[in-house]
The first five atom37 places (N, CA, C, CB, O) and aatype in JSON, in Angstrom:
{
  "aatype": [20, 20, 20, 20, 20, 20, 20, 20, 20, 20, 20, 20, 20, 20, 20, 20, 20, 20, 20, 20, 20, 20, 20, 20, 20, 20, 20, 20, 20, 20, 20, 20, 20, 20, 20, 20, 20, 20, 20, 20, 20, 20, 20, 20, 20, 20, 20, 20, 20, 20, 20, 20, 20, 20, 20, 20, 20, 20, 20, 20, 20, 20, 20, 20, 20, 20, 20, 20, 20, 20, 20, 20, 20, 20, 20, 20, 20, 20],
  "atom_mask": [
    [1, 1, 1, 1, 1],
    [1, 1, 1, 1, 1],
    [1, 1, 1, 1, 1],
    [1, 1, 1, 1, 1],
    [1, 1, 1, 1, 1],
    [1, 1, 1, 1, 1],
    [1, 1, 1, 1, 1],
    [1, 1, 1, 1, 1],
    [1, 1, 1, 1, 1],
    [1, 1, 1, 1, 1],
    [1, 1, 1, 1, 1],
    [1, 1, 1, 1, 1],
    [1, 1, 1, 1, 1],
    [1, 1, 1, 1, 1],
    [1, 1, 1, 1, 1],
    [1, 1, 1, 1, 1],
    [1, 1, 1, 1, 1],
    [1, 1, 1, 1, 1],
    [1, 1, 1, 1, 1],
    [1, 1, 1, 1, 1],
    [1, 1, 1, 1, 1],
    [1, 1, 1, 1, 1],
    [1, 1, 1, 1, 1],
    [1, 1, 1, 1, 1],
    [1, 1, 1, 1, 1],
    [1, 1, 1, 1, 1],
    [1, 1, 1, 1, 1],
    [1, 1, 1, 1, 1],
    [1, 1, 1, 1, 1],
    [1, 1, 1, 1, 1],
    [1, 1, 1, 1, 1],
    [1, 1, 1, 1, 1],
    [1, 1, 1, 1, 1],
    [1, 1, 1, 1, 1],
    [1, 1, 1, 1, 1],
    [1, 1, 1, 1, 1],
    [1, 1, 1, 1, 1],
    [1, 1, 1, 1, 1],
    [1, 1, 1, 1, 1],
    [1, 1, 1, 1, 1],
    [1, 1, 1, 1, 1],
    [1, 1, 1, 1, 1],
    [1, 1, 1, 1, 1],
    [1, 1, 1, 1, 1],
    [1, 1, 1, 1, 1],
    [1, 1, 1, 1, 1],
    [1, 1, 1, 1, 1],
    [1, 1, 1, 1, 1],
    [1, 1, 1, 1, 1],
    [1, 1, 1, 1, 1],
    [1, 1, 1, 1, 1],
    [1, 1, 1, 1, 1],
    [1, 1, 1, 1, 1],
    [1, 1, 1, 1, 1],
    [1, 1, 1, 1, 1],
    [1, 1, 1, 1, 1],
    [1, 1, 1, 1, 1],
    [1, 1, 1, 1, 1],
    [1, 1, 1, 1, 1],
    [1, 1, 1, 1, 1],
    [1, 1, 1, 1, 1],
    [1, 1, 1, 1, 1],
    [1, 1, 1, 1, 1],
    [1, 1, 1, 1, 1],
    [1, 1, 1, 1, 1],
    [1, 1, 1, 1, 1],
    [1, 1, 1, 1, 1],
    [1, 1, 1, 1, 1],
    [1, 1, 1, 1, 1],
    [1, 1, 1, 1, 1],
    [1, 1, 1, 1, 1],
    [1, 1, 1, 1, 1],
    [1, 1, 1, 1, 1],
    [1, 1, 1, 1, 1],
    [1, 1, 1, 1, 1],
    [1, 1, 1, 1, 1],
    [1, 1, 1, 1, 1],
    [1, 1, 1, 1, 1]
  ],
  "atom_positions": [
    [[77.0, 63.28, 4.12], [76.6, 64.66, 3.97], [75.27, 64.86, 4.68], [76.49, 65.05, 2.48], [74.45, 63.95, 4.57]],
    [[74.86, 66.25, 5.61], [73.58, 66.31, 6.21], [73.72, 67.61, 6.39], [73.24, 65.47, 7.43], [74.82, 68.11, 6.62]],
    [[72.43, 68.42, 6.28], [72.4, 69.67, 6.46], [71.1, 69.44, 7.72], [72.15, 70.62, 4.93], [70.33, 68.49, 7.72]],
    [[71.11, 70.47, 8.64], [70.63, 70.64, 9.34], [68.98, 70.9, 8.75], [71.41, 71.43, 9.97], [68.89, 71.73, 7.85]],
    [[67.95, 70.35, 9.14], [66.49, 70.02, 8.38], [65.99, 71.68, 9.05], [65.33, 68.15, 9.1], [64.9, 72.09, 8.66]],
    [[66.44, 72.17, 9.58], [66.12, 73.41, 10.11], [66.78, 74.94, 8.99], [66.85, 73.29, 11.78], [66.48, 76.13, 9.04]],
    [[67.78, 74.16, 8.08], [68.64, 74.96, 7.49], [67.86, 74.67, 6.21], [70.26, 74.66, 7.62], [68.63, 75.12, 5.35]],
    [[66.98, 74.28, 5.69], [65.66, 73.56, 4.47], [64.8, 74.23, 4.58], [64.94, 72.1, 4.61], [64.3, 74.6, 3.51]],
    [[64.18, 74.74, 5.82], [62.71, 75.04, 6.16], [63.07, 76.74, 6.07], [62.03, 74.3, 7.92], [64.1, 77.39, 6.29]],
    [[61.61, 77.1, 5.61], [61.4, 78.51, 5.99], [60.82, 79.22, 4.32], [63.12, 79.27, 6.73], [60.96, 78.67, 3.23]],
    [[60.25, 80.42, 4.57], [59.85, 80.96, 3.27], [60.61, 81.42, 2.54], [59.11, 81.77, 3.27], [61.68, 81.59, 3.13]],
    [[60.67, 81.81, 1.23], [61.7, 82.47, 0.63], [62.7, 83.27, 1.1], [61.28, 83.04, -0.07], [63.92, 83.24, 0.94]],
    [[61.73, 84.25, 1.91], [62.56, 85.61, 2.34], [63.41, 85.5, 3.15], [61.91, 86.61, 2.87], [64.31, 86.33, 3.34]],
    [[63.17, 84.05, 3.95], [64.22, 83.57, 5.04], [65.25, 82.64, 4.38], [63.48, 82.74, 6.31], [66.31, 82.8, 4.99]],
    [[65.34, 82.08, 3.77], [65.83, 80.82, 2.91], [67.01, 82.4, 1.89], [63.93, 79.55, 1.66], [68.24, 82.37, 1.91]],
    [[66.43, 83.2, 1.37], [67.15, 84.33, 0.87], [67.95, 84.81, 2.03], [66.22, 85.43, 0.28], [69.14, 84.69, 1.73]],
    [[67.83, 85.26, 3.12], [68.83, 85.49, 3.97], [69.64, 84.72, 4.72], [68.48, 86.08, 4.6], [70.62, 85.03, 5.4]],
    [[69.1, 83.65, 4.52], [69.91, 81.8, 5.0], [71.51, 82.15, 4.05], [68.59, 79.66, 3.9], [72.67, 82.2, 4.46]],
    [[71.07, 82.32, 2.99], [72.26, 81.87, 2.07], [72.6, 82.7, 1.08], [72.04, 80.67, 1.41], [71.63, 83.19, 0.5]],
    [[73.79, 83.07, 0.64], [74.62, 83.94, -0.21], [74.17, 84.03, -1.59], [75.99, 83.48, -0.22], [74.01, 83.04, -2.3]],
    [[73.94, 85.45, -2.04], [73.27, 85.63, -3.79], [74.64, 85.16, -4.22], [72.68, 87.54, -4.59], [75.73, 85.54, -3.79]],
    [[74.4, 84.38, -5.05], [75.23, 84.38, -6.73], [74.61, 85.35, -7.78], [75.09, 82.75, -7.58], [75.06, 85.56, -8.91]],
    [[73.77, 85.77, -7.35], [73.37, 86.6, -8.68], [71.43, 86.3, -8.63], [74.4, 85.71, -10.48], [70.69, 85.52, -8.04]],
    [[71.32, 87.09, -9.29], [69.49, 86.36, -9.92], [69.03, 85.5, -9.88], [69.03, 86.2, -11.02], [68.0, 85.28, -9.24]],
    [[69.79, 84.54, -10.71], [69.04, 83.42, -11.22], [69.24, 82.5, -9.62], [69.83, 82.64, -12.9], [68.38, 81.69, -9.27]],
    [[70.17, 82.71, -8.99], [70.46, 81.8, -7.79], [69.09, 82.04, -6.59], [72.18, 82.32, -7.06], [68.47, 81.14, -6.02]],
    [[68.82, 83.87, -6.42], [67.84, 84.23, -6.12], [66.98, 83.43, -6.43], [67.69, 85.19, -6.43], [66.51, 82.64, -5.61]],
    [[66.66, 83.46, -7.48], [65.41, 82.99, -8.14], [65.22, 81.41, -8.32], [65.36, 83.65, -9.51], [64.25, 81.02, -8.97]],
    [[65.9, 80.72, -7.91], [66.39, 79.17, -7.54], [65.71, 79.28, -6.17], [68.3, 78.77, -7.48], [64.55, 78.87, -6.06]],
    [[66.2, 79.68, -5.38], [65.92, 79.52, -3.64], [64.63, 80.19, -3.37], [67.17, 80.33, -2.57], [64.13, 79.75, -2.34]],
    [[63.71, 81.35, -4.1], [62.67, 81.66, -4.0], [61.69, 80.4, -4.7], [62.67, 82.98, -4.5], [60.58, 80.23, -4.21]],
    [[62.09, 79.59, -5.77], [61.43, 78.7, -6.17], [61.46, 77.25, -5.34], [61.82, 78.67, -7.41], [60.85, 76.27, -5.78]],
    [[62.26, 77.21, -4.02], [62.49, 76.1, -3.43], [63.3, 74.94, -3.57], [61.69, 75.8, -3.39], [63.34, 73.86, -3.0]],
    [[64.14, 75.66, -4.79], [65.29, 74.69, -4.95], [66.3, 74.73, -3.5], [66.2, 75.19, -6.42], [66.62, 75.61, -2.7]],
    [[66.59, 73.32, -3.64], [67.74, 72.85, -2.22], [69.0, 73.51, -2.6], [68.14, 70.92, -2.01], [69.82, 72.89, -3.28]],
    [[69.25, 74.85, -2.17], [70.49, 75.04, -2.45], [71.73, 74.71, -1.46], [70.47, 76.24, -2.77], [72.83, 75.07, -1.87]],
    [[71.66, 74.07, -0.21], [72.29, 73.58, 1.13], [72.98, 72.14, 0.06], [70.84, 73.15, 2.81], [74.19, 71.9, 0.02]],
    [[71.94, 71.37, -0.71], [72.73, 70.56, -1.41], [73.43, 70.61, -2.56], [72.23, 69.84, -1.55], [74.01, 69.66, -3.08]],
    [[73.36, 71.92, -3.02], [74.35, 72.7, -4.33], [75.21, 72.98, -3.59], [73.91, 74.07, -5.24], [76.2, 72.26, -3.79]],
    [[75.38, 73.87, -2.62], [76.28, 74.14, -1.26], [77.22, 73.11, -0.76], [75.39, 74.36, -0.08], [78.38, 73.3, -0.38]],
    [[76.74, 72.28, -0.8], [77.41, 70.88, -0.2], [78.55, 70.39, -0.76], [76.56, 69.74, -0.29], [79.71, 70.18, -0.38]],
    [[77.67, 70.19, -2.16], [78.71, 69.44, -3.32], [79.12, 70.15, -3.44], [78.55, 68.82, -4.52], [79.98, 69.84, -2.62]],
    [[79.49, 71.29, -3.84], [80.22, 72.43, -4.57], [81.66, 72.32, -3.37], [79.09, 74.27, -4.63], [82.74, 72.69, -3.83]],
    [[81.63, 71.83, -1.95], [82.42, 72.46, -1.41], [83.49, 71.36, -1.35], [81.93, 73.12, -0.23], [84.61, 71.38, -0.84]],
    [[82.77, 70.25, -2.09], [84.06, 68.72, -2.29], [84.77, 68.9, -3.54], [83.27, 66.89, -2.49], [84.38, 69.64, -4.45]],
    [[85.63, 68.32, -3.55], [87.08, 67.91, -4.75], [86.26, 67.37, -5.39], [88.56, 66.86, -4.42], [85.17, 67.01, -4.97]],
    [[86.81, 67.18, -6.86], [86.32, 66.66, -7.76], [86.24, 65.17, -8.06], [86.78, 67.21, -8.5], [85.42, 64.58, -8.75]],
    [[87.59, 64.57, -7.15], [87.79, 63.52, -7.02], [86.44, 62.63, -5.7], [89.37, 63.66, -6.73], [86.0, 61.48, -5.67]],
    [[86.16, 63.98, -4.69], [85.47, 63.56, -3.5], [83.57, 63.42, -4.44], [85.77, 65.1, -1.9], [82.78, 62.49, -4.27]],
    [[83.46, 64.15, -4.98], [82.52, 64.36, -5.83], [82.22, 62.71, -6.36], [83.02, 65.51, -6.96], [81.37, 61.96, -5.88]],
    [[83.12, 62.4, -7.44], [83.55, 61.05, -8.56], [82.89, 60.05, -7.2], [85.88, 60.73, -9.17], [81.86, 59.38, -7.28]],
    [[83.77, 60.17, -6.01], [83.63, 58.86, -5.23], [82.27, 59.1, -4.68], [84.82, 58.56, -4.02], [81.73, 58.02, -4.45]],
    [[81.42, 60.27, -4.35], [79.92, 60.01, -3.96], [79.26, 59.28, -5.06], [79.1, 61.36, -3.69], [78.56, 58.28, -4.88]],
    [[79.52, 59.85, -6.25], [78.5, 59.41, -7.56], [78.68, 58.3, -7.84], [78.6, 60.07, -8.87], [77.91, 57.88, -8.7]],
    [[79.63, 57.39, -7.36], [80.38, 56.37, -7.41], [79.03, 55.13, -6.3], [82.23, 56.9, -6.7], [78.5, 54.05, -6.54]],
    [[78.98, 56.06, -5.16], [78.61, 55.12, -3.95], [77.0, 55.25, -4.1], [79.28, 55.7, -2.27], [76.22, 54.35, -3.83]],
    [[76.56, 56.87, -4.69], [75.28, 56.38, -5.11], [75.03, 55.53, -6.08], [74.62, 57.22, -5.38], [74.09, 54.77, -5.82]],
    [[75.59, 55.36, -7.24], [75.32, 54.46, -8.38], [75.53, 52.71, -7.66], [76.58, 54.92, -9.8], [75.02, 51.8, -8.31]],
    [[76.01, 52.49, -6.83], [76.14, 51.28, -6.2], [75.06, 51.35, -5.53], [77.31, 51.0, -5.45], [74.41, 50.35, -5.83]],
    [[74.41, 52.05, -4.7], [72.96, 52.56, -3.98], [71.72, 52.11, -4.35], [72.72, 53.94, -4.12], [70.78, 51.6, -3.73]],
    [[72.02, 52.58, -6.06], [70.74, 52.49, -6.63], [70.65, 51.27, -7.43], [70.42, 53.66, -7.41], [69.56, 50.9, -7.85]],
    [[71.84, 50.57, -7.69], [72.3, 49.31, -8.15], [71.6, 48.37, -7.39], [73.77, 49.12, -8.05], [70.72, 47.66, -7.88]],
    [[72.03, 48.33, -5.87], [71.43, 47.36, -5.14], [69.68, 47.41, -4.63], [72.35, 47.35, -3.98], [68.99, 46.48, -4.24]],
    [[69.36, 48.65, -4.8], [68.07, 48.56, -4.63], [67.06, 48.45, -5.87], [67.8, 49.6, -3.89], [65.84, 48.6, -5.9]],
    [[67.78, 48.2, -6.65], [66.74, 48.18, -8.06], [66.18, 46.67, -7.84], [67.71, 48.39, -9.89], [66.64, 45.94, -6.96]],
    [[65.16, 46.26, -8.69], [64.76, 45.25, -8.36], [64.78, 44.44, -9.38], [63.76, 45.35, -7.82], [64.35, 44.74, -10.49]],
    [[65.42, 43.06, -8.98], [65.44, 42.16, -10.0], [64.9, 41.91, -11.33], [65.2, 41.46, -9.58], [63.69, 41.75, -11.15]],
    [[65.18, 41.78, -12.61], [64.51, 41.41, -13.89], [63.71, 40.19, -13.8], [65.49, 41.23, -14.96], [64.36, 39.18, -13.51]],
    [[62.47, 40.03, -13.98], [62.17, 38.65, -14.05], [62.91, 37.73, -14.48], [61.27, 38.47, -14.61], [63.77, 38.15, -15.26]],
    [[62.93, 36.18, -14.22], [63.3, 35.2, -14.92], [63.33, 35.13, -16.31], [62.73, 34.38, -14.56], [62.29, 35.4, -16.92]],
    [[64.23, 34.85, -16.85], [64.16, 34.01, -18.19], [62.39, 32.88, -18.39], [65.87, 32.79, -18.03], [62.21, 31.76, -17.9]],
    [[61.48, 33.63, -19.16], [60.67, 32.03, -19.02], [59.12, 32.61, -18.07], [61.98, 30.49, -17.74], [57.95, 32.25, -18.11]],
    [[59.72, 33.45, -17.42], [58.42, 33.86, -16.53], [58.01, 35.0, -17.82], [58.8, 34.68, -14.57], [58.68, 35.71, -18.58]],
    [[56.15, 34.7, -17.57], [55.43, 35.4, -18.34], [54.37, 35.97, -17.69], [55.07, 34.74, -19.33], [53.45, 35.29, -17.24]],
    [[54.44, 37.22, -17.59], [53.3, 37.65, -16.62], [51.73, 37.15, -17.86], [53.52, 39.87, -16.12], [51.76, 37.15, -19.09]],
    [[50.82, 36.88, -17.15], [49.86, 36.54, -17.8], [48.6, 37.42, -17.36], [49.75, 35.14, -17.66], [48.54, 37.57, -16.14]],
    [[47.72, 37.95, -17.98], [46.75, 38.48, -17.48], [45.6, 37.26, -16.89], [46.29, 39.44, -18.54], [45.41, 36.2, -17.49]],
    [[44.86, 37.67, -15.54], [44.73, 37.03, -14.26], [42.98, 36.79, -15.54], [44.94, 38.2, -12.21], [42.0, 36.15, -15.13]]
  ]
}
């Protein structure tokens, strides 16, 4: 998924004519700088296509977490 970094930028009033009201509160989302290109995004996958991103991030963040110390290791103050 990638949205164009040009389709992110800009002030409210432009970011408001970038993209389609849902109503108020959506207004009032995109005047506050919420990413709505990535509400946009997801919204436009299957539910199943959805499952398999949340799927590939949770493996993402799996592998970059960082090891538990050892069994036995004691941090000690220096």
């Amino acid at each position: 998924m990638s949205v164009p970094r040009n389709e992110l930028d800009g002030d409210p009033e432009t970011l408001l004519a970038r993209w389609p009201s849902y109503g108020p509160a959506w207004d009032a989302a995109v005047a506050a700088g919420v990413d709505v290109a990535l509400i946009e995004e997801n919204l436009r996958l299957t539910p199943a296509e959805r499952l398999a991103e949340l799927d590939r991030m949770s493996r993402l963040q799996e592998a970059l977490r960082p090891a538990p110390p050892e069994r036995g290791d004691v941090a000690r103050p220096r």
